[in-house]
NUKEVEX-277274 format. One record per atom (N, C-alpha, C): x, z, y. Coordinates in steps of 0.001 Angstrom, whole numbers, plus 500000, padded with zeros to 6 digits. Example, Ala and Ser with C-alpha at 12.3 -4.5 7.8 and 13.67 -1.06 7.14 Angstrom:
2
513190507800494310 512300507800495500 513200507800496700 512850507080497750 513670507140498940 512900507870500030 
This chain:
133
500851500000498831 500000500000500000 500900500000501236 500768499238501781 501029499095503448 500763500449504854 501567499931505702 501605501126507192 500205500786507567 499897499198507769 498737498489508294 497163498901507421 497341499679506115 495826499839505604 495746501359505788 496799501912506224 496696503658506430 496488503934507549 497501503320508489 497543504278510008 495811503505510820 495998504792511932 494917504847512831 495255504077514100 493936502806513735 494130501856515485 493589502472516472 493422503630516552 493240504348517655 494581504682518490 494681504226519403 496172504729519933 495679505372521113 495982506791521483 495811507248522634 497251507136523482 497097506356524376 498262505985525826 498216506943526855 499079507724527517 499239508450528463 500349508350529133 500281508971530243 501536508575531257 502151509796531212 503651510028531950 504255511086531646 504258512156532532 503333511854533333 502870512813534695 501717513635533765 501012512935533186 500030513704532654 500278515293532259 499129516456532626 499772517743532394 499352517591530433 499958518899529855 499805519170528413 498280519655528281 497372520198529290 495712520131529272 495261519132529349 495700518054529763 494822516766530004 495497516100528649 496260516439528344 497094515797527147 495948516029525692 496130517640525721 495441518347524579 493949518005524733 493380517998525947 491717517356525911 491730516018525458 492142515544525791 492477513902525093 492675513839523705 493174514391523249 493694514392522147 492621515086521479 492084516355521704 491143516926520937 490246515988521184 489380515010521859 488356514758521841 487959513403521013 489301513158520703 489593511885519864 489507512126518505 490110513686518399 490601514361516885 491417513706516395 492476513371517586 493651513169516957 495026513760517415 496223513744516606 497213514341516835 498508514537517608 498534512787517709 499419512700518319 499228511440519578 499806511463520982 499689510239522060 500724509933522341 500776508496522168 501490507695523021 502039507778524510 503549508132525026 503417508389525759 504394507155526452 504133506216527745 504441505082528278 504856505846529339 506131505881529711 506446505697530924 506939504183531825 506426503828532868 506642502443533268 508016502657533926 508314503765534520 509847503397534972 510958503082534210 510730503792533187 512099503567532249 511451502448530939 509958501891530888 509888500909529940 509472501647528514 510050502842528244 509861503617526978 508842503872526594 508585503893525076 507277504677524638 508140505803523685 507239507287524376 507442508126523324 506489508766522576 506140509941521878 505336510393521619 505337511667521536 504240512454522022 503654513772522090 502421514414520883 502956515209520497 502319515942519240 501786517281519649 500576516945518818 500357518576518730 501291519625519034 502194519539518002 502835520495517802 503941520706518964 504352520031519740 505042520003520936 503944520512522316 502902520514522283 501974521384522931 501507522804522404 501756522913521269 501357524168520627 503087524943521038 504205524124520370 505216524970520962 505298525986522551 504712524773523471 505134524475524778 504012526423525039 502755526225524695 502110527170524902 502465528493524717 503173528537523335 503514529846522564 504679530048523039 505282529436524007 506524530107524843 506481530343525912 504676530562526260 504727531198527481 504386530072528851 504308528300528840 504270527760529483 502934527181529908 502596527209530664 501483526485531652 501146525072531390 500207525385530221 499633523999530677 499363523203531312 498810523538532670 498553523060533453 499541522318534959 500233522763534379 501679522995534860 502466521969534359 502678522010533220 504124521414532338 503732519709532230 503905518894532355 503621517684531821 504422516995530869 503802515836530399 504112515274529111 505760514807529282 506042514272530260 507770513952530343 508181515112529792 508318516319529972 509226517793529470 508810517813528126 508374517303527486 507699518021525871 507373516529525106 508007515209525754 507582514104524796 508777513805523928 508762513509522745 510017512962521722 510142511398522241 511540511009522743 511756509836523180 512675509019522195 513496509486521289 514021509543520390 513520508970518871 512210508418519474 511113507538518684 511592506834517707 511403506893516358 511516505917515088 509762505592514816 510239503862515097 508758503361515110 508671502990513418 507457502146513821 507117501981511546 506370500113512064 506790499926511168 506433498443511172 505047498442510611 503791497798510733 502619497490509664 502831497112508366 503978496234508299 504457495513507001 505268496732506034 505739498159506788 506281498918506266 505013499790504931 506235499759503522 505115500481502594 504685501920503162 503673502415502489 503899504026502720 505014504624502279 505537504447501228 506843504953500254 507906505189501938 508168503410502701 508990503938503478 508471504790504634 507446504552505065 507081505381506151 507257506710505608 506678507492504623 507154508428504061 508547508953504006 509279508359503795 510827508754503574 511294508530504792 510777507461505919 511271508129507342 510912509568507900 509534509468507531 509352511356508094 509778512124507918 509991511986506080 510714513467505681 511837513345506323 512952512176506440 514365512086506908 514456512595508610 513214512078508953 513453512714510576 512731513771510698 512052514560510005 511019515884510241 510038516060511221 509351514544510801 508310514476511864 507050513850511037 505767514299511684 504311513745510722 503675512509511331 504240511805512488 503854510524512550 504616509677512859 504406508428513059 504962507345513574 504143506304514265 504609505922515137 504121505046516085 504161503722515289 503479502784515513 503197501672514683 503440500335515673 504630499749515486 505118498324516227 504664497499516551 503876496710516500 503597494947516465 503894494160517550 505399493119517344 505250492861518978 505856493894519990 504755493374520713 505669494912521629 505070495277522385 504388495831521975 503201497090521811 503001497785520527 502235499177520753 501916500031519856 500848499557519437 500366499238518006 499099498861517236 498546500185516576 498879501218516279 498473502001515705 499974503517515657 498887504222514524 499777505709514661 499233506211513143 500502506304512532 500101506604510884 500885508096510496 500106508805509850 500116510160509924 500578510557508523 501276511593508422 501121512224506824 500201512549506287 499160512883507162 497257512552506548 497182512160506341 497279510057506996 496955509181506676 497291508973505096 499004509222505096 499257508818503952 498644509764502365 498787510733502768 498172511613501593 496535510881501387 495939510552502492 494448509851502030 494446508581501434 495415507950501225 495838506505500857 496143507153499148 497210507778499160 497445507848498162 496899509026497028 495820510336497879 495310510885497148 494401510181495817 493656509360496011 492691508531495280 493611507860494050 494478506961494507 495693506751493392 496291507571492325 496505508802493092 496768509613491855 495582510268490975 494637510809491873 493629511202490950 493440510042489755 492974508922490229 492807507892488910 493762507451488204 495167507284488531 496216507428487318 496387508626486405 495800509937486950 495883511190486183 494427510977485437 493520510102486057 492286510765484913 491261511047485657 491623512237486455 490833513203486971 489622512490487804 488415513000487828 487687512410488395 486971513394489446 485958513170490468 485511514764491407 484154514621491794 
């Protein structure tokens, strides 16, 4: 199975002014995890996670306050559509991260998750084991 039948074409885009409340409302209202973050001066896309807002909080910082430039991963390893899960998988574990931004071109097409992938491949294993639910 492919990056292109797992990840989510939902891409949430944000700028890097944006504060980590307008970040996290966005994000919660989508129910999703992670945004795209475009800055036009420097051309870059990075991305902002949950978990880089959950850090940012539990050390005491202002949401309202802090914006997405201070707390975005720029350091981005993207995933091709054509990429299997197997590799998208073995990039995460290798970089210790639960998503990836999804390439096409040049732009972001999507954002594929270690959810994603466990839902791709939960079903696979149940029916190679048997098991039925």
């Amino acid at each position: 199975m492919l990056v292109r039948d797992a990840m989510s074409t939902l891409v949430l885009t944000i700028g890097p002014a944006h504060t980590l409340r307008q970040a996290a409302r966005l994000m919660s209202a989508r129910r999703i995890g992670a945004a795209v973050v475009h800055d036009p001066d420097t051309c870059g896309l990075g991305i902002l996670t949950e978990r880089d807002i959950l850090d940012a909080v539990g050390a005491g910082l202002d949401p309202d306050a802090e914006t997405a430039s201070g707390h975005t991963t720029t350091d981005v390893v993207f995933a091709s559509p054509a990429w299997t899960l197997e590799e998208a998988a073995a990039a995460m574990t290798h970089g210790g991260f639960r998503h990836l931004v999804v390439l096409d071109g040049d732009g972001p097409v999507g954002v594929v998750s270690v959810r994603d992938i466990i839902r791709c491949w939960a079903p696979a294993r149940r029916q190679a084991a048997g098991v039925t639910l």
